[in-house]
C-alpha positions as CSV (number, residue, x, y, z in Angstrom):
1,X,4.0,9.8,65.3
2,X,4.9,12.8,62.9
3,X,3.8,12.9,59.9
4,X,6.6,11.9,56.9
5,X,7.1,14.1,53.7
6,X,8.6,13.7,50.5
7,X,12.1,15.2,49.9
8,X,12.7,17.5,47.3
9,X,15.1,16.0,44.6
10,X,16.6,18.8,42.5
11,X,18.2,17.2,39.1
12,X,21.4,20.2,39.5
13,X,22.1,22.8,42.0
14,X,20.0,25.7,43.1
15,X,21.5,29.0,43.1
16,X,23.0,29.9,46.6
17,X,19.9,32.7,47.1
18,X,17.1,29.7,46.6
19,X,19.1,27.0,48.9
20,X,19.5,29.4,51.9
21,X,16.1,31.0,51.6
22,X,14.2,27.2,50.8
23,X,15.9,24.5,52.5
24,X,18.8,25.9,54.4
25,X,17.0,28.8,57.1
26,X,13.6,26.7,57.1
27,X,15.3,23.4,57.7
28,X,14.1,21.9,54.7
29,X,16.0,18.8,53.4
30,X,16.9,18.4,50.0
31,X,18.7,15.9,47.8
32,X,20.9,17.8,45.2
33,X,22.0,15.5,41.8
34,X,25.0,16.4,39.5
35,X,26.4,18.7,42.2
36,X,29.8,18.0,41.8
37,X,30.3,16.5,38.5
38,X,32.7,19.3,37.3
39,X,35.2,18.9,40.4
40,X,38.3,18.0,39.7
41,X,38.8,15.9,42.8
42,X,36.7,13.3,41.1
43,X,39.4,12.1,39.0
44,X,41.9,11.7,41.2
45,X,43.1,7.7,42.5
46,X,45.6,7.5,45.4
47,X,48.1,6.9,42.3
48,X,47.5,10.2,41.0
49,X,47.7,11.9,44.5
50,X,51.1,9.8,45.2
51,X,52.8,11.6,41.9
52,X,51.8,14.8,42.3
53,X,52.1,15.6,46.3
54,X,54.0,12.2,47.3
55,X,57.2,13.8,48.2
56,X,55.2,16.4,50.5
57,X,55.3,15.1,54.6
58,X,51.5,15.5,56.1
59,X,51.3,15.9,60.0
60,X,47.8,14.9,61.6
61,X,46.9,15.5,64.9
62,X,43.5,13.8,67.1
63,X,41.4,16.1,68.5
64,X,43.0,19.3,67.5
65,X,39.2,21.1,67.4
66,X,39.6,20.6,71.5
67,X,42.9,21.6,71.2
């Protein structure tokens, strides 16, 4: 059975040079905290998103990696 480690948990993001060289080209996991707390996105509700791009016709296609 292999043996189980802690994960890391970082309390805001690394810089980009100390993720790749730590946790993302040694396969090391990582949990990140209060990585996305500035994003905009996070306000939005589907309200928000229905008066701003409402109006605007979306077409989705399955599979279209394959395709």
């Amino acid at each position: 059975m292999p043996t189980l480690k802690p994960v890391l948990v970082l309390d805001e993001p690394p810089s980009n040079e100390d993720f790749v060289a730590n946790h993302l080209q040694p396969g090391v996991p990582v949990v990140i905290r209060n990585a996305i707390n500035h994003w905009k996105a996070r306000d939005w509700t589907l309200q928000s998103l229905r008066d701003r791009v409402g109006q605007n016709k979306v077409f989705v296609r399955k599979n279209t990696a394959q395709e």
